[in-house]
N, C-alpha and C positions, 0 to 999 in steps of 0.2 A: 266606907272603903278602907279607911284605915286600921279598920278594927279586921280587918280578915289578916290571916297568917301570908307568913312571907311565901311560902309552898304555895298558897292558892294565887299570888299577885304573880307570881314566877310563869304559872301556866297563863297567867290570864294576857303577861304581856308577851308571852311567845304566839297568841292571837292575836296580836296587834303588829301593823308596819315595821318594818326593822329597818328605822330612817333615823339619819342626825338629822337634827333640826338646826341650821345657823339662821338666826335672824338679825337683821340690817342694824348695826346700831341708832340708834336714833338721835338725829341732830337735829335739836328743836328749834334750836336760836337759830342754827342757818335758813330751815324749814320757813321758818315764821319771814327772816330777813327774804329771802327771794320771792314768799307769796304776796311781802307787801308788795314787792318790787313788780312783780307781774300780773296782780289781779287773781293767783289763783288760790285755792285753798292750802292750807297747809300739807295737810294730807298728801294733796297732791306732788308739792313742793317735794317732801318727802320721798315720795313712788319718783320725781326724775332723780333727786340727789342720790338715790338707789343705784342708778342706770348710769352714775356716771354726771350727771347735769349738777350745774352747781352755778351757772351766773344765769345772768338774765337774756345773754345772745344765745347761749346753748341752749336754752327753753325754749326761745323763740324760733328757732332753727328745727327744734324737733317738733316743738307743736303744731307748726305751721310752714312744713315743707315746702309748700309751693313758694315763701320769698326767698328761699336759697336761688342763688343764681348760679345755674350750672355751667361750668366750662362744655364744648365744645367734645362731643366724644371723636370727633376728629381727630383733635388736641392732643386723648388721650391713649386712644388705640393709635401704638405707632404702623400697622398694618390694617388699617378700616379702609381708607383711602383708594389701596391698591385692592381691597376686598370689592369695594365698590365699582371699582374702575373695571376688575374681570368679570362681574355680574354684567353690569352695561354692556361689555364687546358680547358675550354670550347671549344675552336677549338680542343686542341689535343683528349680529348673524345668524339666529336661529338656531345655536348650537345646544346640544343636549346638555340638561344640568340634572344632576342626580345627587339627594341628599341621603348620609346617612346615619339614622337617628341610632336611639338609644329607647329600651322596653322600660327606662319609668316614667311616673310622669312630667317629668322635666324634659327627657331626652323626645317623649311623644306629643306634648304640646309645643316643642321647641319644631319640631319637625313639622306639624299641622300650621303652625302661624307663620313658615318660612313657604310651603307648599300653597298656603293661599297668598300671601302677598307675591308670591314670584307668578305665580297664573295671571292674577289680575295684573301684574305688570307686563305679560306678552312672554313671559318664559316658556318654553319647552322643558319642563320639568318633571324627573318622578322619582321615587325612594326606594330603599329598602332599608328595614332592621335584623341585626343580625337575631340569631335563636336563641333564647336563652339559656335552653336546655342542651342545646347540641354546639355553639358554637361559645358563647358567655359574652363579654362586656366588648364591644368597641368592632369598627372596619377591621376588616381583614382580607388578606389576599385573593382569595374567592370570592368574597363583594366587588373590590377593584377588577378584576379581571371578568367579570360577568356586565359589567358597568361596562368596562374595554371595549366585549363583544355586541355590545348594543349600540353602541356608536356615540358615548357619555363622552365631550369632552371638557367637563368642571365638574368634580367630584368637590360635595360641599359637607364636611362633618358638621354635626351636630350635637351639643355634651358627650364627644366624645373625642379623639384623633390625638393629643396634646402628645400620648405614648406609645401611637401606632408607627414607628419610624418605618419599617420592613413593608408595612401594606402600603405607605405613602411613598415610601421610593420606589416601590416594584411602578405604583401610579407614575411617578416622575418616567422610569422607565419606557414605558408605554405611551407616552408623551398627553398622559392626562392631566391637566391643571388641579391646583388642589387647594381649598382654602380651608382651616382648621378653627373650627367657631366650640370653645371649651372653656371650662370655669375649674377644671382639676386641678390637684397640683402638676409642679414642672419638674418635668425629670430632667439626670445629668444631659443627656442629648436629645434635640430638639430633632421634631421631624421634620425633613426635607419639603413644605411644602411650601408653595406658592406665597401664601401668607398668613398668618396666624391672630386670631382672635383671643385672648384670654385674658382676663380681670387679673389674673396672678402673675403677670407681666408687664401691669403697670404701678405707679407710684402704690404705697401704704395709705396714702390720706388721700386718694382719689375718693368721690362718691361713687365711681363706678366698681368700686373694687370689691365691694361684694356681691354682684350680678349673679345668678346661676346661669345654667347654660340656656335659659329662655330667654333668658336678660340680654344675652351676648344676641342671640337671635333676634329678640326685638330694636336692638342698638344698629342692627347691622340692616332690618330689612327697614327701618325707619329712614337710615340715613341713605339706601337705593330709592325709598319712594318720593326722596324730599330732593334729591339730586334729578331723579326723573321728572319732577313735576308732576307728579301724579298720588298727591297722598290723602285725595278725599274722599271719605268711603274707607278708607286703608286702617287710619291708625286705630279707630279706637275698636274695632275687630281683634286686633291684633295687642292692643293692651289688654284685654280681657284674658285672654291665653298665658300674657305674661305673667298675668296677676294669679291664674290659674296655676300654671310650674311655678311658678316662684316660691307660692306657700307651699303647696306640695311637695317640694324639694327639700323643704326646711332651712331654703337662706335665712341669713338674715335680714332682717325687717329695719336695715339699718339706709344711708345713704339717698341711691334712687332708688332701691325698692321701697322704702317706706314712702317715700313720694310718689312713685307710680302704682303702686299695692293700693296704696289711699283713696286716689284717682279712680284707680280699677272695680275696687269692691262697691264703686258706685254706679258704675255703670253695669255691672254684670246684672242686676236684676230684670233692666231694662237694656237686654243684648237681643242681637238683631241676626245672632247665630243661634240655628235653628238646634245645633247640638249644646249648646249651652242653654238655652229653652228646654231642652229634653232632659236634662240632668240637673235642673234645679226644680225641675216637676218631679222625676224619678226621685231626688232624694229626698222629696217633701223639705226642702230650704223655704224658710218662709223671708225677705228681704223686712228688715227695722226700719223706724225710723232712725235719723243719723243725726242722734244729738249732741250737741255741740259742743258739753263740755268745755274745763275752764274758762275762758273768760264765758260771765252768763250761763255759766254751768244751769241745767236742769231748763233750758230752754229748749225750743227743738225746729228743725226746719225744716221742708216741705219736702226734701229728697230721702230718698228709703235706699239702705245698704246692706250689704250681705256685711259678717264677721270673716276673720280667719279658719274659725274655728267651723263656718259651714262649710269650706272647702277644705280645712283638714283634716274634719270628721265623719265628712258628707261623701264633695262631692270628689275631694281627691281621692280616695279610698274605692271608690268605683272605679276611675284611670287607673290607678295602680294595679289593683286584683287582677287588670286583663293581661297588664306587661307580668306580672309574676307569673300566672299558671293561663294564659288564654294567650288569644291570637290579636298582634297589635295591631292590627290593620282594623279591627273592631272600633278601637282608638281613633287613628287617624279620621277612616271612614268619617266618628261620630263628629269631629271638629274640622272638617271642611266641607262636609254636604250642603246644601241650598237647600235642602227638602225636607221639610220637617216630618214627612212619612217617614225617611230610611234613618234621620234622627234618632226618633223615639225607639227603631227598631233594635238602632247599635243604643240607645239607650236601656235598654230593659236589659239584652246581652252582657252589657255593663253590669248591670244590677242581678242579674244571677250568676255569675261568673267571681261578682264581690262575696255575696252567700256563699256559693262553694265555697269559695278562699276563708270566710270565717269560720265553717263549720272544719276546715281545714287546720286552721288556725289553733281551734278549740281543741280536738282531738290530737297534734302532732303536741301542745303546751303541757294537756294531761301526761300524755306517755314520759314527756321528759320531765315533767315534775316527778312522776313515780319513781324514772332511773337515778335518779338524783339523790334524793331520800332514802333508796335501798341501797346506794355505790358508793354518794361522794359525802353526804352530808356530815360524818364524822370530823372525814378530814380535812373540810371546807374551809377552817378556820386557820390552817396549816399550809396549807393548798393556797389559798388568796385566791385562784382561776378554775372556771370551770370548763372543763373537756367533754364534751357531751354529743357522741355520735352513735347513730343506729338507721340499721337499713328502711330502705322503703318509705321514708319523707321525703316532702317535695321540695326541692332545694326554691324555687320562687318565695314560699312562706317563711323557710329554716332562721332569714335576718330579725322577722317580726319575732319569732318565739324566740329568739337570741335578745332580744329588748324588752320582753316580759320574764324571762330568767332573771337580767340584769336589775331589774323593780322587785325582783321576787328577794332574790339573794344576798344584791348588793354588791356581786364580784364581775368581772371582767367574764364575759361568757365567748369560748370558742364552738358553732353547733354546727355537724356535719352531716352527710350522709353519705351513704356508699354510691358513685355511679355505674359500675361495676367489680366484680371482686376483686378489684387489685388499686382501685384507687375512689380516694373521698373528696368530697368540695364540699366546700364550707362558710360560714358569715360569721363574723364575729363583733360584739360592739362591747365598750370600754365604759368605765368610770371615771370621773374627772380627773382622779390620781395617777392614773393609767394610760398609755399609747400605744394603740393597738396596732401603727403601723412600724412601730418602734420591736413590738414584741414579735410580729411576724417577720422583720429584720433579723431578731437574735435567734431565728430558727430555722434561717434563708437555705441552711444545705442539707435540710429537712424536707423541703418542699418544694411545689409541682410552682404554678403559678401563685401570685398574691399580689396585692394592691390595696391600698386605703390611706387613711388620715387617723387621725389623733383617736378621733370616736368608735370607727367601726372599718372593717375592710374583707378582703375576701379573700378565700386560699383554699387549696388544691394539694393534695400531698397524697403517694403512693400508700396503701393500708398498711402494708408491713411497718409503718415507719408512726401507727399513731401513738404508740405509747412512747417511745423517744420523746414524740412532739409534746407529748404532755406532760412530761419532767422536763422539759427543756422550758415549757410557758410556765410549770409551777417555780422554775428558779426566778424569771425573769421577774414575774409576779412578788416572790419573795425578798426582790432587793430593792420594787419600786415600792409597796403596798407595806402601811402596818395594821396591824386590829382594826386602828378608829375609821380605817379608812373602808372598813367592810360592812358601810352601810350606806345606802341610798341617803344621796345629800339630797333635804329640800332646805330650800334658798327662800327663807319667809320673809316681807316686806316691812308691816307690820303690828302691833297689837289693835285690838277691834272689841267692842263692846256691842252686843245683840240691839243697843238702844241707837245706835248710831250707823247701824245697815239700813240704809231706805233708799226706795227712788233715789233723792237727790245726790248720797253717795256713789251710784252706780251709774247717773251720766254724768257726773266730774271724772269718774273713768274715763269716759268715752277721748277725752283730751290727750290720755295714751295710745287711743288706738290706730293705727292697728297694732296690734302684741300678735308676739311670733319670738321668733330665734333672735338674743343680744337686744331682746324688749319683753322680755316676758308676761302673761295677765299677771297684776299684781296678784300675791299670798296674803293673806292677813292671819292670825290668828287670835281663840278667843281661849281663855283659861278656866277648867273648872265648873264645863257645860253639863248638865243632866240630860240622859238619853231616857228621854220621853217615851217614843216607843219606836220601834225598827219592825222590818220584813224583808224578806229577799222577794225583787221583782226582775223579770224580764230572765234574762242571762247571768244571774250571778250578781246584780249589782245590791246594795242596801239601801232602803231608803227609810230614813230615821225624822225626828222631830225633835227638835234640840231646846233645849230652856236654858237661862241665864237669869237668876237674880240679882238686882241690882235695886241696895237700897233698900230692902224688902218689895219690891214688884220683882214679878217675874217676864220675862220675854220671851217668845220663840220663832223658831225660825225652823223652817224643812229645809232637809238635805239630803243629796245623792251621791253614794260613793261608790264609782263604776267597779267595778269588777270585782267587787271586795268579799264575795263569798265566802271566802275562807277568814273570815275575820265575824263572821257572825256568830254569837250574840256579840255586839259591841259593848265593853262594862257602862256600867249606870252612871259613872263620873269619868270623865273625860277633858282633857287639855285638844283642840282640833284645829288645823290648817286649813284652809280652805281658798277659793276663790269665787268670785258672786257670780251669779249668771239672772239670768231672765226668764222667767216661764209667763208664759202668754197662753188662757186659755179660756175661749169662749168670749173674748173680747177682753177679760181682765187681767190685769202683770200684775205680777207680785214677783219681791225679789229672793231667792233661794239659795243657795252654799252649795257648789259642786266640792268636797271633802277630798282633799289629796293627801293629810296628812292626819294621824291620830296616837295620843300618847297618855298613859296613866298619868290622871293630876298630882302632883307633885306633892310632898307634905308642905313647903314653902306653898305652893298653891293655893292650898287650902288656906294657909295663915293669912295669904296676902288677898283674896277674894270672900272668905269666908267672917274677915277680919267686922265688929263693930264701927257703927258708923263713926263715933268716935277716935281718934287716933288709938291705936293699941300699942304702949309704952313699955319699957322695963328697961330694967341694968343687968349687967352681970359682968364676970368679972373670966379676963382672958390673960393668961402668960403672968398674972398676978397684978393687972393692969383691969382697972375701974371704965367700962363704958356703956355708954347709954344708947336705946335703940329704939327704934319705932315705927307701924307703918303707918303713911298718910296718903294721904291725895291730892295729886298733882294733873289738874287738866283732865280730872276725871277716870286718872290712874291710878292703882296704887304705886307707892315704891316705898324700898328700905333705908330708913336712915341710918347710922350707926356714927356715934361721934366717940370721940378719943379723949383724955385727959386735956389736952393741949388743947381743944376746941376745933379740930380737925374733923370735918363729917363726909363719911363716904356714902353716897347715893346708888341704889340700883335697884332697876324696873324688873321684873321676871321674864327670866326668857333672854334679856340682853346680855353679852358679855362685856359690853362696854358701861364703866359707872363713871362716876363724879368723883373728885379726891380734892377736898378745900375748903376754907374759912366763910367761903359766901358760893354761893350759885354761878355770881360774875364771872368770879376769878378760880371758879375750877377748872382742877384737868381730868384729861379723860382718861381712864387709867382701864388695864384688862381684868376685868373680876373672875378671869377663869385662873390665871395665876394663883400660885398655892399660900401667897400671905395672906392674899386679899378673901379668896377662897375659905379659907379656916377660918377668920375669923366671922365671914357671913352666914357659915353654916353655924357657932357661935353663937350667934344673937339669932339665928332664927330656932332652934334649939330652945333660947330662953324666952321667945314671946312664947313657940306651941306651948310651952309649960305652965305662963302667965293664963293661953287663952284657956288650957282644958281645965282651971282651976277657977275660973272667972264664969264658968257657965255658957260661956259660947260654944256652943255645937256646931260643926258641918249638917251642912242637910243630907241625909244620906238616902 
C-alpha cells in the first residue's frame, strides 16, 4: 500500500468516507478504578465514562433504571392536574373530545395510544390530522372550526399546538376547551389554551425532560387512568406505543425513556395488540434473547426482546412512509384495531407504501447527487452549504435525502422543491458545527413560513427569492463553519482487536442497552485490517471479510457496509470503524461488524501494527536534542514511547489525541498530541522507527 504513488492514494481516498474520526480518549486507570468498583468490565467501564458516567451512582442509575425513584409527574407538569381534571368532566358528561395529531410517527402513535385509552375509559372521542401536503405541520383554523361544527367541546393536541396561538384562540373564541400535549420548543408567546403539556417547561434536570410527544401522551393518559381507577388492561398497551414514537422520533434514550423504552422493548414481542402483531410479522423482527450484561455478563434469562434498532430500521420506517407520502389513518387504523384481519391488512398497506417511499427515496438521492456534482461541487468547499432544489420531488421524502446529502458531503443541506411556480418548501438538516434553526433565522425576511431546532427544520420561501436565500445561507455558513468542520464527525468509542470480538464482548453490551439518541451503540475501531474479499449485495450495500494479524495468527471477521456502493472496490489495507451486531442463521450466531466508518492505514499504522514482536527501538535526534523512542505493548496495544534527555516520556496509542507527558505512568499528565510541539516531534520519531523497520527487514503484508 505504501509502495503506490501519491496520485493513485489520492483517487483511492476520494473512494472512501469523507469522515473525521474523533475517538474517546482513553482513561484506563479511571476504566479499571469504576469496573472494580461495580463488577463490570473495563471495557464497559470505558463505553459509560464515554457517556458521561464516571462514579458508581451514575452507573447504577443508568444501568438499572428501574431503582431510580421517580418524582410524581404531578409534581412535575405544572398543568397535568387541570389536564386531567378536563378529561374527567368530559367523559363524565359525555362531551365530545377530539385529538389532533401529527403525520409522523411520534405525532401518530401519540394519537393511536390516547384514542385507545380514552375509548376504554368511556370517552366520546375522535381525531383528525392535518395534510401534509396541502396543509403542513400542526392545528389549524379549519380543523378547530370543523371540530366547532361537530359539536367538539375539548380539542386535545398532540406533538403539536405549543406554536398554534391563532387556531387555539379562534378555539377559546368559540368556547372550546383546549389542552396542548407537545415536546417542541417554546416560543416568545404561549398559546391561549386551557392548559399546556410540555417537557421544555419544566426544570433542566427533571427525568421527564426528555419525553417526546408520545411520552407527553403516555404521562398524561397514565395519570387519567390511575385517577379513574381503571388502569388494568390500560398501561402496558399503551407502553408499547410509547416505546414505539419514542425511538422512532429519535428522543433521547435518556431519563424515563430509557426506563420505559427498556420496559417496553420487552413486552412488545409478546403484545396483545393485533397491529403491533401485524408489524413485527410484516417486518420479519425476529425478538432476542435479553442478556443481561454487566454484572454476570454472558449470562442470559428466559425473556426475549426486540432492539432499537428493530423499530428504527424496521418497524418505524413503515409508520413513517405512510405520514410522508400515504394516508394516516392507515396508521391510526393499524394501532387501534382489535382485529387482527384489518391489522395485517393496514399492515401490508404499511409495507408497500414504505417500498414506494424507498424506491422514492432511491431515485429523488440519485437526481440530487447528479445536480450537485454538475452545479455545486466546485464550490462546495467555499460554499460550506448546500442549496439544492428541483421541481417534481415529493416534499414527504425531500428531509430523508437532506440526511443522506449530509453523510454524503459533510455540509449543512437546505432541499426543496417547487409547490407551484411561484413558491418552494423545503427540509433542511445540519452538522454538529451548525444551527439550522439559527440559519433559517438569518434569512427570516427571505421567507414564507420556517420552524425547527439546532439539527434540522422546515421552510417555505417564494421562488423569485431562491438565490438570495442561497448567498444569504452561504454567508451564515461561512462565519459559523471552517474546512475541518466539512466532514461527517464519527464519535468512536474505542480501539478493538479482531481477537477480542466474541460472544462474551457483545452481551457486556447488552448493559448499555438500550442505545439511541445521547446513548449511542458503542463504535470500536480496528487498525490495519486486510480486505479479504468484498461484493456488492442487495441495494448498494458491501459485504466484505476482514482479517487482522495478530502475533503471526490471523483472524477474521465479516462485515456489512450499508449503502456503500459508491465506495466499492474498498483498498486491500484499511484502518475501519464499526459497531457489532448479531447474525442468527439456521439456529447459529455469530458475531459480525455493521462498518460505519473507513480510512487508508496510516504510515504510523503500519509501524505500530505491522511492528515485531519484540519492542522496535531507535534514537534520533530533534531541534538538536538526543531522544529515544519505541513501540511496545501495553494491554495488548500497541503505543509510542518517546523519552527526552531529561527522562521525560511521552506516551501515545494511535488514533487518540490524548497522551501521557511524565517521569512514571503514576504521575503523568494528560497532555493534547494534536498540538504542534507535541505533534512534530511524534511524526519525528515515527519517521525514525519506519526507517529502523524498512532496514531491519520487516515488511507490511501487502
Amino acid at each position: 500500500m505504501l509502495d503506490r504513488p501519491l496520485t493513485e492514494r489520492s483517487q483511492i481516498r476520494r473512494r472512501l468516507p469523507n469522515q473525521r474520526w474523533q475517538i474517546y480518549p482513553q482513561k484506563v486507570d479511571l476504566a479499571e478504578k469504576l469496573a472494580s468498583l461495580t463488577n463490570l468490565s473495563p471495557i464497559i467501564s470505558q463505553l459509560l465514562i464515554n457517556r458521561g458516567i464516571e462514579t458508581p451512582a451514575q452507573a447504577q442509575a443508568f444501568l438499572e433504571p428501574e431503582s431510580i425513584v421517580l418524582p410524581s409527574p404531578l409534581e412535575e407538569f405544572p398543568d397535568l392536574a387541570m389536564s386531567v381534571e378536563l378529561l374527567q368532566e368530559a367523559i363524565a358528561s359525555q362531551s365530545k373530545i377530539a385529538i389532533c395529531g401529527d403525520y409522523d410517527a411520534d405525532g401518530m402513535t401519540s394519537t393511536a395510544l390516547l384514542l385507545r385509552s380514552l375509548r376504554a375509559l368511556g370517552a366520546q372521542v375522535d381525531y383528525a390530522i392535518p395534510s401534509r401536503m396541502h396543509e403542513g405541520y400542526g392545528i389549524n383554523k379549519r380543523i378547530v372550526e370543523e371540530f366547532h361544527s361537530e359539536g367538539v367541546r375539548l380539542i386535545l393536541t398532540v406533538d403539536n399546538g405549543i406554536s398554534a396561538y391563532e387556531p387555539i384562540a379562534r378555539a377559546r373564541e368559540l368556547g372550546v376547551k383546549v389542552i396542548v400535549t407537545d415536546h417542541h420548543d417554546i416560543p416568545q408567546q404561549l398559546p391561549p389554551a386551557d392548559a399546556i403539556l410540555n417537557p421544555k417547561l419544566i426544570a433542566e434536570s427533571s427525568p421527564y425532560r426528555g419525553v417526546a410527544g408520545v411520552g407527553v401522551a403516555y404521562i398524561l393518559a397514565v395519570c387519567l387512568a390511575q385517577q379513574l381507577g381503571e388502569t388494568r388492561g390500560l398501561i402496558q398497551p399503551m407502553l408499547e406505543l410509547f416505546t414505539l414514537g419514542t425511538i422512532a422520533d429519535l428522543a433521547p434514550l435518556t431519563g424515563v425513556n430509557r426506563r420505559w423504552v427498556k420496559r417496553g422493548l420487552k413486552h412488545l414481542p409478546k403484545s396483545k395488540l393485533p397491529g403491533v402483531q401485524a408489524l413485527i410479522q410484516i417486518g420479519g423482527v425476529q425478538a432476542k434473547e435479553a442478556g443481561q450484561g454487566g454484572r454476570g455478563a454472558g449470562e442470559k434469562n428466559s425473556s426475549k426482546s426486540l432492539k432499537p434498532e428493530d423499530i428504527g430500521f424496521r418497524l418505524g420506517p413503515r409508520i413513517n412512509a405512510v405520514g410522508r407520502i400515504g394516508d394516516p389513518q392507515t396508521v391510526i387504523d393499524l394501532l387501534t384495531t382489535d382485529d387482527i384481519g384489518i391489522a395485517l391488512t393496514r399492515a401490508m398497506q404499511c409495507e408497500q407504501t414504505n417500498t414506494s417511499r424507498q424506491q422514492m427515496c432511491e431515485e429523488i438521492e440519485q437526481e440530487a447527487i447528479a445536480y450537485v456534482e454538475s452545479e455545486f461541487i466546485a464550490s462546495l468547499p467555499q460554499d460550506r452549504v448546500l442549496v439544492v432544489v428541483q421541481p417534481e420531488w415529493h416534499h414527504g421524502v425531500i428531509g430523508i435525502v437532506a440526511s443522506r446529502l449530509v453523510e454524503r458531503y459533510g455540509v449543512p443541506v437546505f432541499i426543496g422543491t417547487y409547490e407551484d411556480a411561484g413558491h418552494i418548501r423545503g427540509s433542511a438538516r445540519g452538522i454538529p458545527e451548525f444551527h439550522v434553526f439559527e440559519a433559517l433565522e438569518y434569512c427570516r425576511d427571505l421567507l414564507g413560513k420556517f420552524g425547527g431546532h439546532k439539527a434540522a427544520g422546515g421552510f417555505s420561501l417564494p421562488a423569485e427569492n431562491l438565490e438570495l436565500v442561497r448567498s444569504r445561507l452561504i454567508d451564515f455558513a461561512n462565519q459559523c463553519l471552517e474546512p475541518q468542520h466539512l466532514k461527517p464527525l464519527l464519535k468512536i468509542d474505542a480501539q478493538a482487536n479482531f481477537d477480542q470480538i466474541n460472544h462474551q464482548l457483545f452481551q457486556q453490551l447488552n448493559a448499555l442497552h438500550p442505545c439511541g439518541i445521547d446513548n449511542p451503540d458503542p463504535i470500536f475501531w480496528t487498525a490495519n485490517v486486510q480486505v479479504m474479499e468484498q461484493q456488492i449485495v442487495g441495494k448498494g450495500h458491501i459485504k466484505v471479510k476482514l482479517a487482522q494479524t495478530i502475533n503471526n495468527q490471523q483472524y477474521t471477521i465479516k462485515a456489512i457496509a450499508w449503502r456503500w456502493r459508491d465506495y466499492y472496490p474498498l483498498p486491500q489495507r484499511v484502518d475501519v470503524a464499526y459497531k457489532l451486531r448479531e447474525n442468527t442463521f439456521n439456529g447459529n450466531s455469530t458475531i459480525e461488524l455493521e462498518l460505519v466508518g473507513v480510512r487508508l492505514t496510516t504510515v504510523s499504522s503500519q509501524i505500530f501494527y505491522n511492528s515485531p514482536t519484540h519492542p522496535l527501538k531507535t534514537s534520533f535526534h530533534y531541534q538538536e536534542r538526543q531522544y529515544t523512542c519505541g513501540i511496545y505493548q501495553n494491554n495488548y496495544l500497541p503505543e509510542l514511547r518517546i523519552k527526552n534527555p531529561e527522562g521525560k516520556i511521552l506516551v501515545m496509542h494511535p488514533g487518540n489525541i490524548i497522551g501521557l507527558l511524565g517521569t512514571s505512568r503514576e504521575e503523568a499528565i494528560e497532555v493534547d498530541i494534536s498540538q504542534p510541539q507535541y505533534d512534530s516531534i511524534i511524526q519525528a520519531a515515527l519517521q525514525a522507527l519506519s526507517y529502523i523497520k524498512q532496514n531491519s527487514g520487516v515488511r507490511s503484508q501487502n
